[in-house]
C-alpha positions in Angstrom: 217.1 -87.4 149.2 216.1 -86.1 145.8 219.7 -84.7 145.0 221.6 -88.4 146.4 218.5 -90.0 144.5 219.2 -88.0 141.2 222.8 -88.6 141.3 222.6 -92.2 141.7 220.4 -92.7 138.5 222.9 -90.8 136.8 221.1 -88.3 135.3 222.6 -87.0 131.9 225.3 -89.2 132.5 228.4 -89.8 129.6 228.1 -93.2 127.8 229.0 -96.0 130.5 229.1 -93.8 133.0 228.2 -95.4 136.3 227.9 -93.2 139.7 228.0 -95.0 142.6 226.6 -93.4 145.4 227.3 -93.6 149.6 224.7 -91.2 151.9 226.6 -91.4 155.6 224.2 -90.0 157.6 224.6 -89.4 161.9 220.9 -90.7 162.9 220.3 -94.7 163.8 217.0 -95.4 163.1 215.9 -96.3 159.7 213.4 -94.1 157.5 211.5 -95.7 155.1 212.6 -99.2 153.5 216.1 -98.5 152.5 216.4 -101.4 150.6 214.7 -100.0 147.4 216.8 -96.5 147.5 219.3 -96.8 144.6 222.4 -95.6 146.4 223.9 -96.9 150.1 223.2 -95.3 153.7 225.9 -95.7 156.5 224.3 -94.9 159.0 226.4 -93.1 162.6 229.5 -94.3 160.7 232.7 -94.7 163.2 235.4 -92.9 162.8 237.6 -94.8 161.0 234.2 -96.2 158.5 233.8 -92.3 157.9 237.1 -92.2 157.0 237.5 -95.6 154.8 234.5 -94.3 152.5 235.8 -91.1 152.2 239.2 -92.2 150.6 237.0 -94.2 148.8 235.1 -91.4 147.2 236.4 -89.4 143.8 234.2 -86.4 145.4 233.2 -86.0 148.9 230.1 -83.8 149.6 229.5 -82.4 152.9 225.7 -81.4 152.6 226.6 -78.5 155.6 229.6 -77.6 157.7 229.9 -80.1 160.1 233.6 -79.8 161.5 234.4 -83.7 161.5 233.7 -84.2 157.6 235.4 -81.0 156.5 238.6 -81.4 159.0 238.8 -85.1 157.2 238.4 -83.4 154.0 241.7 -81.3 154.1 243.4 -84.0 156.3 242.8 -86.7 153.6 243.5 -84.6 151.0 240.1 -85.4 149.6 238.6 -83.3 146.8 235.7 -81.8 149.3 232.7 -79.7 148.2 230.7 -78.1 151.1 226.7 -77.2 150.3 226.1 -74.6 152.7 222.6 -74.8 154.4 223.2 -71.7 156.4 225.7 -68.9 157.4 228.3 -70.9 159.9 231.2 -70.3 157.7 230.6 -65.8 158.5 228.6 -65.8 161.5 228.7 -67.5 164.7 225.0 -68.6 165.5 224.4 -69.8 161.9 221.5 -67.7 161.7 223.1 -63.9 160.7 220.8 -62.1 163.6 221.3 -60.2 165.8 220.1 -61.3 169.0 220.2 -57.9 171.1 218.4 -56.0 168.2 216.1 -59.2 167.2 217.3 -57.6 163.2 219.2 -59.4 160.8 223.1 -59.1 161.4 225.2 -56.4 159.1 227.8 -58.8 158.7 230.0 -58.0 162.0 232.1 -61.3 161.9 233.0 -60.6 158.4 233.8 -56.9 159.4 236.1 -58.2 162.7 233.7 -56.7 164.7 234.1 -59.7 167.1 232.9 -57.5 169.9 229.4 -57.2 168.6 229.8 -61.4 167.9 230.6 -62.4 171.6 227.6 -59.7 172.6 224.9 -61.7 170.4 225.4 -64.9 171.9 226.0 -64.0 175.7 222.9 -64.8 176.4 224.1 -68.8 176.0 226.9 -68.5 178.4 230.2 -67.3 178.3 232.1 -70.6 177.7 229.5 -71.7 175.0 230.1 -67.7 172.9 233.3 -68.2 173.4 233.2 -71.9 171.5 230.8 -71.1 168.8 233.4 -68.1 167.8 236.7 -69.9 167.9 235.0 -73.0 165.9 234.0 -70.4 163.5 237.5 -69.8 162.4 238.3 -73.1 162.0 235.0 -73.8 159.8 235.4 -71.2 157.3 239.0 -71.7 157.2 238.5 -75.6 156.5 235.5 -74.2 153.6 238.5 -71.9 152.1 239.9 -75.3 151.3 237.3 -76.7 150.0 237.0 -77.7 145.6 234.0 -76.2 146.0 231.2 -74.1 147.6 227.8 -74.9 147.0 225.1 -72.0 147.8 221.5 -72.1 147.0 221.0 -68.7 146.2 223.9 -66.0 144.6 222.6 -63.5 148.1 224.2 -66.1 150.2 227.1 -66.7 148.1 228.2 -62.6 148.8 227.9 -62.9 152.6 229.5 -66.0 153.0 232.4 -64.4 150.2 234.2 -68.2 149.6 236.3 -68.9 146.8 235.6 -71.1 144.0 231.3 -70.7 144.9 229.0 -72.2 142.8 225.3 -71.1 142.9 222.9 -74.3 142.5 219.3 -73.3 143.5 217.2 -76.5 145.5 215.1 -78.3 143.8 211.7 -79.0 144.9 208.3 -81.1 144.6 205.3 -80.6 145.2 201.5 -82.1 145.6 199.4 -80.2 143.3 196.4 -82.6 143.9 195.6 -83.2 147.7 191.7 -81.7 148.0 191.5 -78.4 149.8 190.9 -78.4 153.5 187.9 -75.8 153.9 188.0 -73.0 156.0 184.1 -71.9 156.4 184.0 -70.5 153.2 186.9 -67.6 154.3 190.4 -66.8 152.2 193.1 -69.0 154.0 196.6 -67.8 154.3 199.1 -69.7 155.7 202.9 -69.7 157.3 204.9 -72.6 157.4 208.0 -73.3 159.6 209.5 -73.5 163.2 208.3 -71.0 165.7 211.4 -69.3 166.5 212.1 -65.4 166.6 213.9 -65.7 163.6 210.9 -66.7 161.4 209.3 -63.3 162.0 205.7 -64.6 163.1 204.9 -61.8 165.5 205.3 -59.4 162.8 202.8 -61.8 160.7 200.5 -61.6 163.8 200.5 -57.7 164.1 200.4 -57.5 160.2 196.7 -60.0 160.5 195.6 -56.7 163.2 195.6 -54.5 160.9 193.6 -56.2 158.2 191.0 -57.6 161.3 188.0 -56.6 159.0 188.3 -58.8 156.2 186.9 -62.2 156.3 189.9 -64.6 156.3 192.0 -67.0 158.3 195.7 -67.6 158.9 196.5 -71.1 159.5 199.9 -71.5 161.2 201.6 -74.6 160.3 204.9 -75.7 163.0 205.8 -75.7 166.4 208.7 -74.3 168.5 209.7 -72.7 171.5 208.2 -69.6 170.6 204.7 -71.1 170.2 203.4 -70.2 173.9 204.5 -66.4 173.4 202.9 -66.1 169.8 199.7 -67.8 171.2 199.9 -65.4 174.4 200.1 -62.1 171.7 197.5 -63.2 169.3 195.0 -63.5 172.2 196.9 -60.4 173.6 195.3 -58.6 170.2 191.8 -60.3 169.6 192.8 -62.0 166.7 191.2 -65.7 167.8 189.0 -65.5 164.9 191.1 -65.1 162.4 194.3 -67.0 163.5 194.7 -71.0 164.5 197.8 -72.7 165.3 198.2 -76.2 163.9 201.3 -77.4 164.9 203.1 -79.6 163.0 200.9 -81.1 160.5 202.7 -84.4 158.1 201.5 -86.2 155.2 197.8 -85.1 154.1 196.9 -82.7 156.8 199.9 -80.8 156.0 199.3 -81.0 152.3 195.8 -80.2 152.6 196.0 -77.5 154.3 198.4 -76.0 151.6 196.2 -77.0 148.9 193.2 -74.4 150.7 195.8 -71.7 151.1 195.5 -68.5 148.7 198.7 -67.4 150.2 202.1 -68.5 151.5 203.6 -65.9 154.0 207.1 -66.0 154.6 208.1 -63.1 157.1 211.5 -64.1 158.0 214.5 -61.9 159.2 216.9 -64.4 157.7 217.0 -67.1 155.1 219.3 -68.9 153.2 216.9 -69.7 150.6 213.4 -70.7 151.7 212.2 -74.1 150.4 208.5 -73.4 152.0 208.8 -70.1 149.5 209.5 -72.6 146.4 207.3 -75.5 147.3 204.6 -72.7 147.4 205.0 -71.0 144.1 205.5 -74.7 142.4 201.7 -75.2 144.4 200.4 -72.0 142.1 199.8 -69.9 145.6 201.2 -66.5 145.6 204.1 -65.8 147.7 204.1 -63.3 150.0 207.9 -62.7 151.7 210.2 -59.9 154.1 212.9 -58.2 151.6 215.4 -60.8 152.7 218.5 -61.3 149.8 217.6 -64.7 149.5 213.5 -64.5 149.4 213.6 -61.9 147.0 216.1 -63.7 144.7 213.7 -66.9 144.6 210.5 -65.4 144.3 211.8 -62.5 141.6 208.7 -60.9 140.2 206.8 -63.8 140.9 205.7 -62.6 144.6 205.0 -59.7 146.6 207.7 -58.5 149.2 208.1 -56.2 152.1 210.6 -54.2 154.0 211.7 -56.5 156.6 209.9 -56.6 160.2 207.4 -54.1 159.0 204.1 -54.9 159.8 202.2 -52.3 158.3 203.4 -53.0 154.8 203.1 -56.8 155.2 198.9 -55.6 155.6 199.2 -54.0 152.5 200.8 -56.9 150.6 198.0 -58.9 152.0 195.3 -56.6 151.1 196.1 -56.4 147.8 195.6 -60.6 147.3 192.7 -60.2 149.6 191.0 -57.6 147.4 191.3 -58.9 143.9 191.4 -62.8 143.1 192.4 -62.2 139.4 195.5 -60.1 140.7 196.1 -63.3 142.7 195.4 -66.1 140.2 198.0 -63.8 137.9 201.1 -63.8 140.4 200.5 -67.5 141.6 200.3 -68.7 137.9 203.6 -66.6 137.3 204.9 -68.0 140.3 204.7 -71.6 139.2 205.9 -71.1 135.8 209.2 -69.6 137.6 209.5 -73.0 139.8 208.9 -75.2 137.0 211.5 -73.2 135.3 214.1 -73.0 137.9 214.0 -74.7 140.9 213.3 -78.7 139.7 215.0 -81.4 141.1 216.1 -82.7 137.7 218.1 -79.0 137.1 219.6 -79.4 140.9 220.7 -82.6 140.1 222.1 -82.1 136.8 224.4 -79.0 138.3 225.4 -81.0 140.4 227.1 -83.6 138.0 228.5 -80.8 135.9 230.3 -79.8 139.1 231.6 -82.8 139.7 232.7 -83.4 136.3 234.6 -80.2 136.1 236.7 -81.0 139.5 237.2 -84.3 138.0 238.5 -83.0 135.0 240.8 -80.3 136.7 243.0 -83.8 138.3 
């Protein structure tokens, strides 16, 4: 939205320049009143609509790596640029972890360690393995054609090793003035995101065991399929004091309970980039995040990271903002001058249209 948004006002645009603007998105329903956007939504375009506004187009972006769009892209002869949201173009499951291990994935598709590929994913069916690894030839080879790469973050950029990348880091907004939801008086720390394995909120769990004696809560904000096991372990380890799941809070319950958080946690095995990580340091909360490429790249010395999966230093991490609110009031206040600096919609958008220039220029 605030990239199609930004483009369509034509920010930093030549004189006269006009750029017209067509979101073609798979869902039905409506969101919102789309009347008052300034560009035009197709929504579950047919086949031969998807393909009329893409000849149409000076610059098709595929915002992923959807097969369809991409396999048009080359077929039309359409100068394509693909924004990668994940790793399907050099892994398999999309997610670059390895499911045996539960540990983020060396790289083995990269490597031709197929072997090791086909092992991750058994656990999904023979046929279905054996799909998402053959389609994952064809994506990467359809992003090798590509006029473009788009990664949010340089760490992703080496394991997906593309031609002709471009690093263009999300931009983000945030509410800075919801009031705080209180917590009893307690520190609150929170995680945000979709209970799966991958988000690393069992480590976050045993991490919260260790530091059982200091007065504070951690408010869990999502849901997911791994929501039943998480809740069966905290009560597994005491911790129903100190821990509450929320679900999936929208709107001003989500928002305030950010605004009451002292701490954004962010213990995944794998991430592309992590918007939750800078939506909380543009919030002025100090981030907390596993030694993951792409976390570290976006918090920089703005945050406190941990070895990966290692519970006993995420404690210490905590312990510290725990201990001493002027350490913390220090790295959140350096943590929003970094996201004002780097990671604003107006800066996405404008590297964006330099991009699009450039290919432009290059006919």
């Amino acid at each position: 939205m605030e990239l199609a948004r930004g483009i369509a006002a034509g920010v930093e645009s030549g004189p006269g320049e006009r750029v017209e603007v067509t979101v073609a998105v798979p869902q039905v329903g409506p969101s919102g009143n789309e009347r008052d956007l300034p560009f035009t939504v197709v929504r579950k375009p047919g086949l031969l609509r998807l393909i009329r506004l893409m000849l149409d187009a000076d610059i098709v972006h595929v915002a992923g790596s959807d097969l369809l769009p991409l396999l048009l892209g080359w077929l039309l002869r359409r100068r394509f640029v693909v924004e990668h949201h994940g790793f399907q173009a050099a892994c398999p499951n999309g997610q670059l972890m390895y499911e045996p291990a539960q540990t983020l994935c060396i790289g083995h598709y990269m490597a031709g360690r197929h072997f090791h590929c086909l092992r991750c994913n058994a656990g999904r069916g023979k046929l279905f393995t054996l799909k998402l690894w053959l389609l994952t030839y064809v994506r990467r080879w359809c992003c090798l054609q590509a006029a473009a790469n788009v990664v949010p973050t340089a760490w992703l950029g080496t394991i997906l090793q593309l031609p002709r990348t471009r690093t263009i880091h999300h931009g983000v907004t945030a509410n800075q003035d919801t009031a705080a939801e209180s917590c009893g008086g307690r520190p609150s720390v929170v995680f945000v995101g979709r209970l799966v394995t991958v988000k690393g909120v069992k480590v976050l769990l045993e991490a919260v065991n260790c530091l059982r004696h200091y007065e504070f809560q951690l408010n869990i904000i999502g849901d997911g399929p791994e929501r039943a096991r998480l809740e069966g372990h905290m009560r597994a380890l005491g911790l129903e004091k100190h821990v509450v799941f929320s679900g999936s809070l929208v709107g001003q319950e989500r928002e305030r309970a950010l605004a009451g958080a002292k701490a954004v946690i962010v213990p995944s095995i794998s991430e592309t980039f992590g918007l939750v990580v800078a939506e909380g340091m543009l919030r002025k909360k100090v981030l907390i995040v596993s030694q993951v490429g792409a976390l570290t790249e976006v918090i920089g010395d703005a945050g406190l990271a941990f070895p990966t999966g290692d519970a006993k230093a995420l404690a210490g991490c905590l312990e510290q903002v725990l201990r001493s609110d002027q350490f913390a009031d220090q790295l959140a206040l350096r943590a929003a001058q970094r996201a004002s600096s780097l990671f604003t919609p107006e800066r996405m958008v404008n590297q964006h249209l330099v991009l699009y220039r450039q290919l432009l220029n290059e006919c």
